[in-house]
LOTOR-920780 format. One record per atom (N, C-alpha, C): x, y, z; residue number from 0. Coordinates in steps of 0.1 Angstrom, whole numbers. Layout:
# LOTOR-920780
     u     v     w lopa
     X     Y     Z  NUM
...
This chain:
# LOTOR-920780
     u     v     w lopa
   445   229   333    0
   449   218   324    0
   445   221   310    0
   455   221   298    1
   450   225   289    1
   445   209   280    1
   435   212   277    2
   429   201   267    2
   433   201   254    2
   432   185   249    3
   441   183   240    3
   429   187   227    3
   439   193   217    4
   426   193   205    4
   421   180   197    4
   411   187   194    5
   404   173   186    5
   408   174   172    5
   407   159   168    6
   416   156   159    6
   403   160   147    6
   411   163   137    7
   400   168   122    7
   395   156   119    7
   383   153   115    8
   375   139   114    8
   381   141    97    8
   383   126    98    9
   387   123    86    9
   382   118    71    9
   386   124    62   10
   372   123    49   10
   369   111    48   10
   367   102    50   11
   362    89    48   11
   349    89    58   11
   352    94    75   12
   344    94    82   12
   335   108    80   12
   338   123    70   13
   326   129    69   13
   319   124    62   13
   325   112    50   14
   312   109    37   14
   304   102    46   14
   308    88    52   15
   294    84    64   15
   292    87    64   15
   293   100    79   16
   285   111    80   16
   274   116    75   16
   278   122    65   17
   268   124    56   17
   256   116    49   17
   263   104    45   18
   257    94    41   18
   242    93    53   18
   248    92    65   19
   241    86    77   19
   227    98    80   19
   235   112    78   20
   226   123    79   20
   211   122    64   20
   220   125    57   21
   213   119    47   21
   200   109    45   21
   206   101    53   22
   194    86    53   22
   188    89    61   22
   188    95    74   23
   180   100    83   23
   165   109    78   23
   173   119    71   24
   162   131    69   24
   157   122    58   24
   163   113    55   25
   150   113    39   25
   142   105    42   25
   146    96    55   26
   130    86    64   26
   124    92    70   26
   128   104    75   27
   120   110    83   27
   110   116    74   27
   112   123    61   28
   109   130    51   28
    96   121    44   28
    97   108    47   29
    91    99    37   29
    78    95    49   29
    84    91    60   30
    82    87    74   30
    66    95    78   30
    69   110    68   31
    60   120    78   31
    45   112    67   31
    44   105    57   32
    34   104    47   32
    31    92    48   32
    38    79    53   33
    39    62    55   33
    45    62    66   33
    40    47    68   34
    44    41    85   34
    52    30    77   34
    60    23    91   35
    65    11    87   35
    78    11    74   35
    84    25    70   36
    95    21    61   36
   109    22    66   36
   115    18    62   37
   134    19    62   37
   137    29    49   37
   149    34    48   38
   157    40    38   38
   170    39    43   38
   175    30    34   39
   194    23    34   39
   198    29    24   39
   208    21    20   40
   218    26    13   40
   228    10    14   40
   228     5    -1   41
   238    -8     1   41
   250    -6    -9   41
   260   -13    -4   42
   268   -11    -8   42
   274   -22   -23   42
   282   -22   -30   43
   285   -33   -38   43
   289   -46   -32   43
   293   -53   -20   44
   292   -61   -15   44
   280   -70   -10   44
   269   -60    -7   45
   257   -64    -5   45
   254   -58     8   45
   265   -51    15   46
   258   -47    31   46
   256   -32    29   46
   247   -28    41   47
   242   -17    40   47
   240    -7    51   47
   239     4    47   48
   237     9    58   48
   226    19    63   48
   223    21    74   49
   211    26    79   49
   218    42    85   49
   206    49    91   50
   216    63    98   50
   222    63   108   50
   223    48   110   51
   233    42   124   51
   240    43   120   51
   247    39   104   52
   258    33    99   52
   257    21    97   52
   267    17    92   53
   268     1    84   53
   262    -5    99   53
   255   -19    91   54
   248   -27    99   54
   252   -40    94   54
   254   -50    83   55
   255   -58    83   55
   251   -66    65   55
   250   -74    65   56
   249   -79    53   56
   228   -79    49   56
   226   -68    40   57
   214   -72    33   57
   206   -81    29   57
   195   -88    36   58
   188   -97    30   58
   185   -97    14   58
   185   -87     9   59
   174   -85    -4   59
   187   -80   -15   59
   203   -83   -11   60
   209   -76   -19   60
   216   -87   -34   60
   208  -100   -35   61
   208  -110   -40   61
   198  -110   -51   61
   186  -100   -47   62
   174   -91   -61   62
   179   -79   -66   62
   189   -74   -65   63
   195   -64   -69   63
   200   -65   -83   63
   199   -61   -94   64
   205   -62  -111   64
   211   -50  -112   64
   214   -50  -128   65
   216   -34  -131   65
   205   -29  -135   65
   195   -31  -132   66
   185   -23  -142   66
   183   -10  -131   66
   181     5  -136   67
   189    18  -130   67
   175    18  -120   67
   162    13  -119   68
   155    11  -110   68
   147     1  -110   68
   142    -6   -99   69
   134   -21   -99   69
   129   -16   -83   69
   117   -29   -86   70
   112   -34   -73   70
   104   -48   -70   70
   108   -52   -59   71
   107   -67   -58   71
   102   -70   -45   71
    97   -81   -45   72
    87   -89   -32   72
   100   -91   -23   72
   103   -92   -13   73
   112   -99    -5   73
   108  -104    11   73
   117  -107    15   74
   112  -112    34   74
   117  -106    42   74
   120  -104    56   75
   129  -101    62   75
   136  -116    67   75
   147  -118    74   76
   151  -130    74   76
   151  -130    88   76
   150  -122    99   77
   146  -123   114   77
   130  -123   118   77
   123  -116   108   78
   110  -113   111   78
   102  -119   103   78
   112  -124    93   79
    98  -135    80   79
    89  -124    76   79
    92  -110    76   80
    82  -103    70   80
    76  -100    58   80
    71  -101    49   81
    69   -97    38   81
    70   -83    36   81
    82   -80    25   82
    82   -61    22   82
    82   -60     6   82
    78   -50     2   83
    85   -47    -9   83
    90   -38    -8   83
    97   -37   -17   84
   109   -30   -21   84
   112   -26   -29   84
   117    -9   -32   85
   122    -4   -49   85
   135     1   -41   85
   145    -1   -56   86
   161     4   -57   86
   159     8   -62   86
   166    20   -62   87
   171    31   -73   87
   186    28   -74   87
   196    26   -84   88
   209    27   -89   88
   213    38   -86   88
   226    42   -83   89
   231    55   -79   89
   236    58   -99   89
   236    69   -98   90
   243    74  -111   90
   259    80  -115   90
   257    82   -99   91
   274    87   -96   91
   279    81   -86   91
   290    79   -87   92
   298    71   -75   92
   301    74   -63   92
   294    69   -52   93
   299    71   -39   93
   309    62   -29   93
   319    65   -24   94
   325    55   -21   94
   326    58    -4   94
   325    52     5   95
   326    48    22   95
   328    34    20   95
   340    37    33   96
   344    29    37   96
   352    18    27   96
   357    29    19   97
   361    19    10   97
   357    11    -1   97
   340     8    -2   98
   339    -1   -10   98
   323    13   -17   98
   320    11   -29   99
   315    20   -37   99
   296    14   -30   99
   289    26   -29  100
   273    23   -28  100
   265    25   -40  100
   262    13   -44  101
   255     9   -54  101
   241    15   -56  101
   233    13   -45  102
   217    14   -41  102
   212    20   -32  102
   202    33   -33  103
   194    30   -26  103
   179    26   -23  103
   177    24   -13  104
   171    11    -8  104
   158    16    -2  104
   145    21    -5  105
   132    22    -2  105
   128     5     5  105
   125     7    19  106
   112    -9    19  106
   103    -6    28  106
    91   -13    24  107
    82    -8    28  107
    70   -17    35  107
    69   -21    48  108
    60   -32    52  108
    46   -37    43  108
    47   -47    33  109
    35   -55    34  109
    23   -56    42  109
    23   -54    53  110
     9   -54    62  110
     4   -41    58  110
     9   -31    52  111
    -1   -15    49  111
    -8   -20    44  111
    -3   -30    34  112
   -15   -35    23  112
   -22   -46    22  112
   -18   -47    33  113
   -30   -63    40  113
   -46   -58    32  113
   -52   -50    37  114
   -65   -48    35  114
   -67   -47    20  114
   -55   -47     6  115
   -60   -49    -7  115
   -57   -63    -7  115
   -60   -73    -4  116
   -56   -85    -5  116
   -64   -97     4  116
   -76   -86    10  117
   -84   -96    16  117
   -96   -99    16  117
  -101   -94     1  118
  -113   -95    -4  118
  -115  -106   -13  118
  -130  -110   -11  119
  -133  -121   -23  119
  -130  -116   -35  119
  -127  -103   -39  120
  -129  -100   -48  120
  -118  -101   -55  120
  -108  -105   -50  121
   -93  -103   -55  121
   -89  -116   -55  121
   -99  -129   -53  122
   -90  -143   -49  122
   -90  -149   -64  122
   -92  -145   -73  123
   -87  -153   -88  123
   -71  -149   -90  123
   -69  -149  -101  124
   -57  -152  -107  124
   -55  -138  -115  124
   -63  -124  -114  125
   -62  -117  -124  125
   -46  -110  -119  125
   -45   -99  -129  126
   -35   -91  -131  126
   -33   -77  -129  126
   -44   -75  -120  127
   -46   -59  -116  127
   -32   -50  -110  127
   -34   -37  -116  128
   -22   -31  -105  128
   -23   -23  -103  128
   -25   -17   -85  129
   -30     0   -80  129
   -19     5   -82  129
   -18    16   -87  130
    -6    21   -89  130
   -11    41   -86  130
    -2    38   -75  131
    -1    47   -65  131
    10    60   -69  131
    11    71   -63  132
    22    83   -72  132
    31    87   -65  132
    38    83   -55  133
    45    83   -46  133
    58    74   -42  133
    59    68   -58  134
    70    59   -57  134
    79    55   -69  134
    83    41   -71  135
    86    41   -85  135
    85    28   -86  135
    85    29  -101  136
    80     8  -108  136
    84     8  -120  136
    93     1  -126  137
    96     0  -138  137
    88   -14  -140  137
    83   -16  -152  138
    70   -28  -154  138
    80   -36  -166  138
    94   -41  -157  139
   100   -51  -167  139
    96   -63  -166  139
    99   -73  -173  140
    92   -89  -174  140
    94   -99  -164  140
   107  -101  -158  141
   105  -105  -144  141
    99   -98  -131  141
   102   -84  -134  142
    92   -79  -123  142
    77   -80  -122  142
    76   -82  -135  143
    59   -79  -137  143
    55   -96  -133  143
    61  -108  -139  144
    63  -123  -138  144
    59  -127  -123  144
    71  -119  -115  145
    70  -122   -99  145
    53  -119   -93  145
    50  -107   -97  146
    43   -98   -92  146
    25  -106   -95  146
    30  -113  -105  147
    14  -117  -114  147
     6  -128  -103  147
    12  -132   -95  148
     6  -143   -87  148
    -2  -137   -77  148
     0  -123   -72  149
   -10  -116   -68  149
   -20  -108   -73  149
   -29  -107   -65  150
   -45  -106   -76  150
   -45   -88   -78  150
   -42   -81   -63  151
   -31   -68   -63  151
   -25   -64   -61  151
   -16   -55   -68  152
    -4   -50   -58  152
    -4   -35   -54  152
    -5   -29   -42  153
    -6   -17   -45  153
    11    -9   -45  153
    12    -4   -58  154
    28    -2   -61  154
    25    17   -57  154
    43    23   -52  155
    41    35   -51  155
    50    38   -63  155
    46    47   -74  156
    53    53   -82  156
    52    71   -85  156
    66    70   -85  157
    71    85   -87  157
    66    85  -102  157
    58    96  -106  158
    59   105  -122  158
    48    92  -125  158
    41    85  -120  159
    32    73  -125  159
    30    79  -141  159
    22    86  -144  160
    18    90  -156  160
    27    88  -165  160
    43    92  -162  161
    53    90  -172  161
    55    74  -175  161
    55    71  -167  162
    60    55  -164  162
    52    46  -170  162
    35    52  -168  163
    21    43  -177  163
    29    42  -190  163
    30    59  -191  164
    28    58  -206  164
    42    53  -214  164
    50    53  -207  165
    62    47  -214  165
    60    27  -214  165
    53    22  -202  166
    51    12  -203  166
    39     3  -214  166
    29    17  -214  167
    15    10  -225  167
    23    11  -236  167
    35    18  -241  168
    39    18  -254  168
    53     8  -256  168
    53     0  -247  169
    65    -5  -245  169
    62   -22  -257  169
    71   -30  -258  170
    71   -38  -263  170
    64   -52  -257  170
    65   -47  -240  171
    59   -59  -233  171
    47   -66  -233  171
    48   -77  -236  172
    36   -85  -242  172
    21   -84  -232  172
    24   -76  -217  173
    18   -75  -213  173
    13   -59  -210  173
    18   -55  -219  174
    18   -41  -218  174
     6   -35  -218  174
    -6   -40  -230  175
   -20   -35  -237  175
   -26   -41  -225  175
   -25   -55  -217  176
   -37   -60  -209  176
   -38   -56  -191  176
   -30   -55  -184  177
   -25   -49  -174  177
   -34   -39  -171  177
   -46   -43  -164  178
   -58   -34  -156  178
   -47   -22  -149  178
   -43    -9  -152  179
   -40     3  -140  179
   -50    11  -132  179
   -50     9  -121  180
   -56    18  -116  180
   -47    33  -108  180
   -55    46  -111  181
   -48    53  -103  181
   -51    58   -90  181
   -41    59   -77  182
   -46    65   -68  182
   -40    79   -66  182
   -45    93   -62  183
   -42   106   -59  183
   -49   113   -51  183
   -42   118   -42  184
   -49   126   -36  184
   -58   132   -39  184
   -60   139   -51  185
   -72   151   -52  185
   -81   143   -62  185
   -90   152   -69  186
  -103   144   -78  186
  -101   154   -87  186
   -89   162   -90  187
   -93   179   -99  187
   -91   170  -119  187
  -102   175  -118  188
  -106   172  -133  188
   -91   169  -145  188
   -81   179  -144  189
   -71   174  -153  189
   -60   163  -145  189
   -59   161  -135  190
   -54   151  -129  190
   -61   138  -137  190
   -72   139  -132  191
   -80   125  -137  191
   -78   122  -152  191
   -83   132  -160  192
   -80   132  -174  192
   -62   126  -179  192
   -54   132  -173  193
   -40   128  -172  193
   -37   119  -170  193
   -46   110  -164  194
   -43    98  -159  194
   -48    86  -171  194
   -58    94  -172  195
   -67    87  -188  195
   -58    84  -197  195
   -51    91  -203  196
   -40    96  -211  196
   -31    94  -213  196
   -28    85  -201  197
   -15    80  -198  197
   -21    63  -200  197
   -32    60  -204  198
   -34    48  -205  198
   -38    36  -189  198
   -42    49  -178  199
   -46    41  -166  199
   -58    39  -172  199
   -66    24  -165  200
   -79    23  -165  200
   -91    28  -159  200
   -84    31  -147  201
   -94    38  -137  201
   -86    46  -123  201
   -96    54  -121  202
   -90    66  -113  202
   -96    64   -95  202
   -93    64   -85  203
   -97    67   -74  203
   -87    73   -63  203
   -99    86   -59  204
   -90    96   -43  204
   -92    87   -31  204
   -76    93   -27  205
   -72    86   -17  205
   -75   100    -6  205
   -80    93    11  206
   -80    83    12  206
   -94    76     7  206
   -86    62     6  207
   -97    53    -4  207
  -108    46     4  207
  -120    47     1  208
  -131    40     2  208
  -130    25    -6  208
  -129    16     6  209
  -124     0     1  209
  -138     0    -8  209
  -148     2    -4  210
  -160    -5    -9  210
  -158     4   -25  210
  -154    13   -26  211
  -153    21   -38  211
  -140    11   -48  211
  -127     7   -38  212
  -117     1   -46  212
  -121   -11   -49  212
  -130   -18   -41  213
  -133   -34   -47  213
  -141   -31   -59  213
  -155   -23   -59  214
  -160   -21   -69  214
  -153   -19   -81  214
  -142   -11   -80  215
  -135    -7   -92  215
  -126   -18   -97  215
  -122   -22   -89  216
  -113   -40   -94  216
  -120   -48   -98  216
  -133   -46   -93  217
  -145   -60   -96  217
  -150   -59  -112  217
  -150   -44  -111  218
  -153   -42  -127  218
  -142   -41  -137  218
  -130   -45  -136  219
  -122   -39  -146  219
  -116   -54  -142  219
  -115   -66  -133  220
  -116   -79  -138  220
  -130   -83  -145  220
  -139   -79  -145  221
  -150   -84  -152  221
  -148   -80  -165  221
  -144   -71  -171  222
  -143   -64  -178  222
  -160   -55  -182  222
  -162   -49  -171  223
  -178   -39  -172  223
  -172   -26  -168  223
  -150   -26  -173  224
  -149   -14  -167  224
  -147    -5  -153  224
  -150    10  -157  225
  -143    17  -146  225
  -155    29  -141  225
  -168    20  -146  226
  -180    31  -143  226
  -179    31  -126  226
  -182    42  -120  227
  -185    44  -113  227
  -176    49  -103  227
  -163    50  -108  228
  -147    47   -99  228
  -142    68   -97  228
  -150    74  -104  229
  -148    88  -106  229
  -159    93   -94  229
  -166    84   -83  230
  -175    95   -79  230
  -169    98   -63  230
């Protein structure tokens, strides 16, 4: 019996594809260094998709602006979870399924960071922010607005250093007071200094010794500084 050939998959269905491949390897990719994340891909409607493929309409696609990257508190709306979340803006145009993908879509479970958030030391109203190198944060005025009600946030940012220093020189009124701390892997002397430089307040290697990160929040809400945060 001769078998019938298979039909050429059609360009609409390689860009999925790809799309789908794509989102795969880059959670797996991210997956190997954090627990607990997703990596989507939403489209200009608001739905999105996962490396299943389209799944359905986006909780969080309602915090979405044009600004070419952002990140924001959100929930899940089946699990009431607390996540945050950074978008990145696409720069060039992708189009499946017809309708163009706008974003994509980093989120990242809230409970990693349960343990910055359950100290006496963090229950006032200050403005601290761990700012981690493994992610991205643009420090605009509603982002920073949302964000201020917690005592910290531990944010992941890509190129942190670039981002401080474009932020300490930025116009925002909260730009000069904004406690940074940084976290990095290593302790090697120009890392740290670079970090200085960039206008962080204080430096600590990961992984982190809480008793070392409260210390270092405790002193830089007190204002007694960042002594001791280098050892």
């Amino acid at each position: 019996m001769l078998m019938k050939p298979k039909e050429p998959e059609s360009d609409c269905n390689q860009v999925k594809r790809r799309l789908c491949e794509f989102l795969k390897k880059r959670e797996e990719e991210l997956s190997s260094t954090h627990e607990n994340l997703q990596f989507i891909a939403v489209n200009q409607e608001g739905y999105y998709y996962s490396d299943e493929g389209l799944q359905g309409v986006w909780y969080g696609s309602k915090d979405l602006q044009d600004a070419d990257i952002k990140s924001f508190l959100t929930s899940d709306w089946i699990t009431n979870e607390n996540q945050m979340v950074f978008a990145r803006k696409l720069q060039s145009q992708l189009v499946v399924d017809g309708s163009i993908i706008t974003h994509f879509i980093l989120i990242r479970s809230m409970e990693e960071m349960a343990p910055y958030f359950r100290s006496s030391a963090f229950s006032n109203q200050s403005t601290t922010y761990v700012v981690d190198s493994n992610g991205t944060k643009m420090f605009e005025d509603t982002a920073v607005e949302e964000l201020r009600i917690l005592a910290v946030i531990l944010l992941l940012i890509l190129a942190s250093v670039l981002f401080v220093t474009k932020f300490r020189n930025s116009s925002h009124p909260l730009a000069k007071k904004i406690p940074i701390l940084a976290m990095t892997a290593n302790a090697f002397s120009e890392d740290v200094q670079n970090a200085f430089n960039a206008g962080m307040n204080a430096h600590i290697v990961k992984p982190v010794d809480m008793k070392v990160l409260i210390k270092t929040v405790w002193n830089l809400q007190t204002g007694a500084g960042a002594a001791g945060t280098l050892n």
